[in-house]
N, C-alpha and C positions, 0 to 999 in steps of 0.2 A: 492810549485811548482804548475804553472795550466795546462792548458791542452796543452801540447806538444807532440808531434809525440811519437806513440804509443810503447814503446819496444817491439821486433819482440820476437817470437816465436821458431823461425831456430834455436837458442841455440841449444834447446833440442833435436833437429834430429838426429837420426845415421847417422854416417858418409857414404856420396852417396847419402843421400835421400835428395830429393830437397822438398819446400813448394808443386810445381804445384803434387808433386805423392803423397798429405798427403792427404788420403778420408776416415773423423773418420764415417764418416755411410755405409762406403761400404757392411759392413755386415749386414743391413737393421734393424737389433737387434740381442741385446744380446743373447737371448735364442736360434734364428738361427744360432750365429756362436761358442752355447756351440753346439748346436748337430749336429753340422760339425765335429767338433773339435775329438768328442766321437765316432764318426763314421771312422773317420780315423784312431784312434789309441785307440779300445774298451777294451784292456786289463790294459791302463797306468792305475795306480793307480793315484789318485786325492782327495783324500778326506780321510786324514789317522789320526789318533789320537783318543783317548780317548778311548783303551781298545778293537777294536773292527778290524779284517780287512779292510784292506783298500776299499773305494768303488771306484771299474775303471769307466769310461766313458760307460762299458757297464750297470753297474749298475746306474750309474743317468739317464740316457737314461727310463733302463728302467721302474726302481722306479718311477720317476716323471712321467710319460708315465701313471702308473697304479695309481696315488695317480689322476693326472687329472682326469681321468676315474671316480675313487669314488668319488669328488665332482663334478663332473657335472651331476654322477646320481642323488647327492644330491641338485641339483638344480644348480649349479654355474654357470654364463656363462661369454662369454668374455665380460669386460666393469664391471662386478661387481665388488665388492669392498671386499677383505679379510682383514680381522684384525690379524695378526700374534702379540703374546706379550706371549713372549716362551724365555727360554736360551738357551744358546748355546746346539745343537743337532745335530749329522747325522739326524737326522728324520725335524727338520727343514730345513736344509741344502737341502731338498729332497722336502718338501712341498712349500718352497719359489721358489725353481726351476719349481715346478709343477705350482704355482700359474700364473708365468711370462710366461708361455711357452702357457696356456690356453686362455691367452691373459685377464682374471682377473687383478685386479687392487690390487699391494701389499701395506699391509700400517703396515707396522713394526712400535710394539709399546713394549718399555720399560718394562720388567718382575716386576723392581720393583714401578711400577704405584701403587699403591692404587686406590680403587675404585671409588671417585670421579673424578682422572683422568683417569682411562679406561672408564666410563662413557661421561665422554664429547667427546673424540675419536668416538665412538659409536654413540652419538648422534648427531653430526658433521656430518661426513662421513656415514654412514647408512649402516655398510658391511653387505652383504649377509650374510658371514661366519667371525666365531670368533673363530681363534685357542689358545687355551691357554694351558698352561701345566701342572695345577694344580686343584683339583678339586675345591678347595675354590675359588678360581679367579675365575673360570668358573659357580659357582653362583651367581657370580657378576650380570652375564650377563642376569639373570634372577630376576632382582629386579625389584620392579615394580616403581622406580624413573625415571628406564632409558624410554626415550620418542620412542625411536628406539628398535624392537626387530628383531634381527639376528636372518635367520634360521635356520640356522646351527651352534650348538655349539660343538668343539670336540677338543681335543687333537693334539700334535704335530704328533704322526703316524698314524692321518687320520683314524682312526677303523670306518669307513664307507661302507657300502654296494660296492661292484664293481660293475661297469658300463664300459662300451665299452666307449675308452678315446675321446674326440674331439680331433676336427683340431688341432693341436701344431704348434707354431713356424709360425704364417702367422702374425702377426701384421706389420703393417704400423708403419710408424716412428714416424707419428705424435702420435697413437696413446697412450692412457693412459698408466702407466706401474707404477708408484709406489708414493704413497703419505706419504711424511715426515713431520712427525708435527714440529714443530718449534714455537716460541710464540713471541709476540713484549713486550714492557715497559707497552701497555695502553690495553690488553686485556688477552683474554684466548690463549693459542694454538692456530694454527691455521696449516692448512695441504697446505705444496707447493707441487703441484702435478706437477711431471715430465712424460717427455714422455719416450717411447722406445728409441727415436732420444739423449734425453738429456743421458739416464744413457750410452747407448753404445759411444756415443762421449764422455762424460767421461773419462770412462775405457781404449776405443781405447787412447787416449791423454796419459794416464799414461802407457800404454804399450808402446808407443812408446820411452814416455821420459826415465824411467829408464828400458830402455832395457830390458823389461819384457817376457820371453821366458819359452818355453816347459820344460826348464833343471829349472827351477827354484822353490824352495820350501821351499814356507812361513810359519813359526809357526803364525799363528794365534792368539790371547788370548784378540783381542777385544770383544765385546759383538757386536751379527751379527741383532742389532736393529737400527743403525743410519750408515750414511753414511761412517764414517770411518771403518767399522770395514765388512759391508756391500757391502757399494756402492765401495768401493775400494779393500778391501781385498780379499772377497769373491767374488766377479762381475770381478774383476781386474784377479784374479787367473784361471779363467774358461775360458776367452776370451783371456788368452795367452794360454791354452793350458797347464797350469804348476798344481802344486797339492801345498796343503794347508793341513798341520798337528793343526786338532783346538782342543786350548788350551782353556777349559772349564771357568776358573777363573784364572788370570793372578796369579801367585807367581812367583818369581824368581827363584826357584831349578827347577820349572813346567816347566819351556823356558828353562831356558838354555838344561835342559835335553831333552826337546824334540827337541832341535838345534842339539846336540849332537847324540842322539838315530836313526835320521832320514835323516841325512846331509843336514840340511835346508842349506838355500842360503838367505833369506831376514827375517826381521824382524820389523813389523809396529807398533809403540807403542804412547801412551802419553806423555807428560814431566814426571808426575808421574811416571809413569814406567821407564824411564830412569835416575830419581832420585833414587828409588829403588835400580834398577843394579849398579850403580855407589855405593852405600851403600857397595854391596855385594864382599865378595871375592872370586866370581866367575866371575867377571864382565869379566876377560879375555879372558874369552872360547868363547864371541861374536866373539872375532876376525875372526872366521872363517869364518862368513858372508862376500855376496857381499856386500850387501846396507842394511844398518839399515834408516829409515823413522820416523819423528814425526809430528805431529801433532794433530788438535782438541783444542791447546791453544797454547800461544809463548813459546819454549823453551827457557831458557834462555841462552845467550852466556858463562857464566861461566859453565853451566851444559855441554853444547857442548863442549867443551874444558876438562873438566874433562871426559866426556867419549870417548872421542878421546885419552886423555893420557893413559887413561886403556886399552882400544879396539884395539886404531888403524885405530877405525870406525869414521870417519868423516858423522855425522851422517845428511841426504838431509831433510831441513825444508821442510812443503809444507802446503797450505792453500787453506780451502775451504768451502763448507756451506752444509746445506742440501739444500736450492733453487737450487745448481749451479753444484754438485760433484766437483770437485777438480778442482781449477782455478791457480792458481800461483804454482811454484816446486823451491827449489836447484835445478843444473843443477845436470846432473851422470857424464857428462865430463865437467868438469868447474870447478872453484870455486865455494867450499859449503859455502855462507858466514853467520857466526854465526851473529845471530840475525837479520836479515834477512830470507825471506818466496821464494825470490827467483826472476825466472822470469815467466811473462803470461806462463802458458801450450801451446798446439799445438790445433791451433783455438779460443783461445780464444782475444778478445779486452781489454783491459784495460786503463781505464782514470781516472786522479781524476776531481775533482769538481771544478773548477779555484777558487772559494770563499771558500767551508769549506774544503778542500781536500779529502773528500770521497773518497774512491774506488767505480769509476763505471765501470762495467763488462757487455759484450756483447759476444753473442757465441751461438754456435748450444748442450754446456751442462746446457744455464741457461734456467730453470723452465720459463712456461707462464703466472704464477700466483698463487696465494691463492685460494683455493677450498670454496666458500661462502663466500668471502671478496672483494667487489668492490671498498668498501673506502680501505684496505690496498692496493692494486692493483693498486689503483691510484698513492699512495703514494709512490710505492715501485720500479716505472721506470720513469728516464725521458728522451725522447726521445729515447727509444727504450733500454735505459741500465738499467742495474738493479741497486738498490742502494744497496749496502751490508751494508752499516751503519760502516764500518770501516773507522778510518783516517788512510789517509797512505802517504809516501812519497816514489821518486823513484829518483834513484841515477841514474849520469851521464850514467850508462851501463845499466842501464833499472833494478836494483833490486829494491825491492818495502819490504819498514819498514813498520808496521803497528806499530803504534804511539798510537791508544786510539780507544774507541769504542762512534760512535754518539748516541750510544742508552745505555741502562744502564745494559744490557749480563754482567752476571758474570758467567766466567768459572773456575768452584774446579775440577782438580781431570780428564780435559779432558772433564766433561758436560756441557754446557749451561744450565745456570739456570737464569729466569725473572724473577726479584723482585716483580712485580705487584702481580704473583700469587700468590707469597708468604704471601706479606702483607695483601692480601683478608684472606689467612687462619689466619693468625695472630689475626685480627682485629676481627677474632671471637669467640676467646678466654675470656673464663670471665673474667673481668676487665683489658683486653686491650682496652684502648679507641684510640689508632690512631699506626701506626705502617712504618717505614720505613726500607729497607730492602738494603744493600750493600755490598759488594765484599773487604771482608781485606789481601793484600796482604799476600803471606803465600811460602815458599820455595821449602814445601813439593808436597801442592796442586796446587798451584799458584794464586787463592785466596778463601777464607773461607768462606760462606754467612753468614752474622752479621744482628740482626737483632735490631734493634732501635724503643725501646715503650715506651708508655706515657700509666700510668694506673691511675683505680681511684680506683681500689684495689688491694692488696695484689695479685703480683703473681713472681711465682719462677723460677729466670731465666734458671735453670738447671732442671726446669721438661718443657721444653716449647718444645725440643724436641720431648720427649716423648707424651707432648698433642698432638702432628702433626702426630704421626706415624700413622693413620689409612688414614692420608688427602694427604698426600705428602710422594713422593718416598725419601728414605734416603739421598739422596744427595743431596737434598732442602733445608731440614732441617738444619736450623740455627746452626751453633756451636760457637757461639759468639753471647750472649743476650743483651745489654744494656737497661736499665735501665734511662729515661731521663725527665725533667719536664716539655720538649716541643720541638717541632720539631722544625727546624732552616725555617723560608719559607718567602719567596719575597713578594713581594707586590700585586700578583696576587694568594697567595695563595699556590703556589710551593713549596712543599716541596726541600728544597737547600740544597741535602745528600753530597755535596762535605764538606759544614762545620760541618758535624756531627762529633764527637770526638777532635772536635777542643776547646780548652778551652777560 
């Protein structure tokens, strides 16, 4: 299909709202319309789970309020740069609110990084301040490898000196507001920094589409380091006004019980996870939910379908990036259509590519760029749209398949994982001499990272994880080794991984 009139957005409206009254930045930023939000209604409880009372709106109000205060005696100011790389915590939940309100720049990073990737984040980005939550990680931060040294090194509850808080809650829209790493096929990481403007258009677009309100209440059990779990769950929950019960490490008796214990209403998960539930013979008790949510990889349509026959829940795909937060949804009143991501959000443009079918994306949620990358930057818009590197096609009513990825993203388990960085650590392994690294289809995860070596000596395919565990976070790591006498590659040199395991 090429470039034809855009599928409209109105879908996802409530009923009475017209395009001309949809204004996703009216609330100028997130953090301005959480502490509206707390100020009207200081006692709602918003932030419950894990053991502990509930924290109201008067408490984030005024916990962030005093966590500001202690890093900006400790130097912080608005425009610099935090490194949060922490799990799931009220006390983070508290410092990333503190971070956004200061007008700091957040850069949520993965707990399970190893130290040569929190090093390159670090040495990248340059943050003032490095929150980490463990003491060994937070040695990290004082190796004398890393090229950048943070002034502040501390914990997720901030045990820092008090200080009289700064200004809260005045950013601009354009201004900076949170850097997400993300990586390509031909490099390291790389940070898409978004603005104020981008994460609250966002947010506001999913409040509107699935009727996101004050009465509502999410179990949470993503990890609050990347945009799903993040930019939607927790950003999504505060700027409707609703509360979020967070679930530390997804298990399945852990949700359903806290669906149960708490009278949630929504439930965001991965395929993984709704692979899981579907396992369990509990899977029924979801029923109680409004809207169940997936995404972070394609669900598949059999999976949709088998937990719609258990549930009841006709579960709303939705697709999105870190550069972009959340661009495409299921409709809430419409057809959920299984395998399919749905239609554009509210505000957002959507085109594919007349030649390769790209999805290209245009909007007031997508990112202005790569943080130190001019050549990706070039490459990554044309003519003012973003390239998402997905192919996709869009059916006669405007829903849109993604069909394959132009780049070589493999997603296990709900993470994005790049080969390139993989195969860098590979290939430094004794007696790896060349290494290729790809995505094997898998039911459970959706696919496996496999990884394909050429040695000149002796090595074992079943300790190559374990050689990685100090280089690469667990979910990198290879669980499929191949063993081969040469890489498949073109005439220019090209490693050609679609013939590998081809006989």
């Amino acid at each position: 299909m090429t470039d034809e009139p855009r599928p409209s957005w109105t879908a996802h409206l409530p009923a009475g709202l017209t395009p001309a009254e949809v204004d996703l930045l009216a609330a100028t930023s997130l953090p301005a319309a959480w502490a509206t939000n707390w100020r009207a209604d200081p006692d709602r409880p918003v932030i419950l789970g894990m053991g502990d009372a509930p924290l109201t709106g008067a408490d984030l109000d005024g916990q962030s309020t005093a966590v500001a205060g202690r890093l900006a005696a400790a130097g912080v100011r608005a425009g610099d740069r935090v490194l949060m790389s922490c799990a799931t915590s009220r006390d983070l939940v508290i410092a990333h609110i503190a971070v956004l309100r200061m007008g700091a720049v957040a850069l949520p990073a993965n707990p399970a990084y190893r130290e040569p990737e929190l090093h390159h984040l670090i040495n990248d980005a340059e943050p003032v301040a490095v929150i980490i939550d463990d003491a060994e990680r937070r040695s990290w931060v004082g190796s004398p490898e890393l090229r950048h040294r943070p002034a502040v090194v501390v914990g997720p509850a901030i045990d820092l000196a008090h200080g009289a808080p700064p200004p809260l809650d005045r950013m601009a829209p354009g201004d900076p507001a949170l850097i997400g790493y993300t990586s390509g096929t031909t490099g390291a990481p790389k940070g898409a920094l978004l603005s104020h403007a981008n994460l609250l258009a966002g947010a506001e677009a999913l409040r509107l589409a699935w009727r996101w309100s004050a009465d509502d209440r999410l179990v949470l059990a993503l990890p609050l380091f990347h945009m799903h779990g993040l930019g939607v769950g927790l950003h999504g929950t505060l700027l409707a006004g609703a509360s979020a019960v967070l679930v530390p490490k997804f298990e399945v008796d852990s949700v359903i019980d806290a669906i149960a214990a708490h009278h949630a209403t929504m439930f965001f998960g991965v395929p993984t996870m709704y692979r899981r539930l579907v396992d369990s013979p509990r899977a029924a008790e979801m029923a109680q939910l409004r809207l169940c949510v997936s995404g972070s990889a394609p669900l598949p349509a059999d999976l949709h379908r088998a937990f719609e026959a258990l549930t009841g829940q006709k579960v709303v795909e939705r697709y999105g990036m870190t550069e972009t937060c959340m661009l495409v949804s299921n409709p809430y009143d419409g057809e959920r259509r299984p395998g399919t991501v749905g239609r554009p959000l509210p505000g957002l443009e959507l085109r594919l590519d007349p030649e390769s079918n790209e999805v290209l994306v245009c909007g007031p949620n997508v990112f202005g760029g790569y943080l130190n990358r001019p050549d990706a930057n070039a490459d990554a818009f044309v003519d003012g749209w973003f390239r998402t590197g997905d192919i996709g096609e869009l059916s006669d009513d405007g829903y849109l398949t993604l069909n394959g990825r132009a780049k070589e993203l493999i997603i296990s388990g709900g993470f994005n994982v790049y080969p390139r960085e993989i195969e860098d650590e590979l290939r430094r392994l004794p007696g790896v001499t060349d290494a290729a690294v790809t995505g094997t289809p898998d039911p459970d995860w959706g696919e496996i990272v496999t990884a394909w070596l050429t040695t000149d000596a002796p090595v074992d395919p079943d300790g190559v994880r374990v050689a990685l565990a100090d280089r690469l976070a667990d979910y990198k790591r290879p669980r499929l080794v191949h063993l081969v006498d040469e890489l498949p590659r073109n005439a220019m040199g090209k490693v050609q991984k679609h013939l590998l395991g081809r006989t």
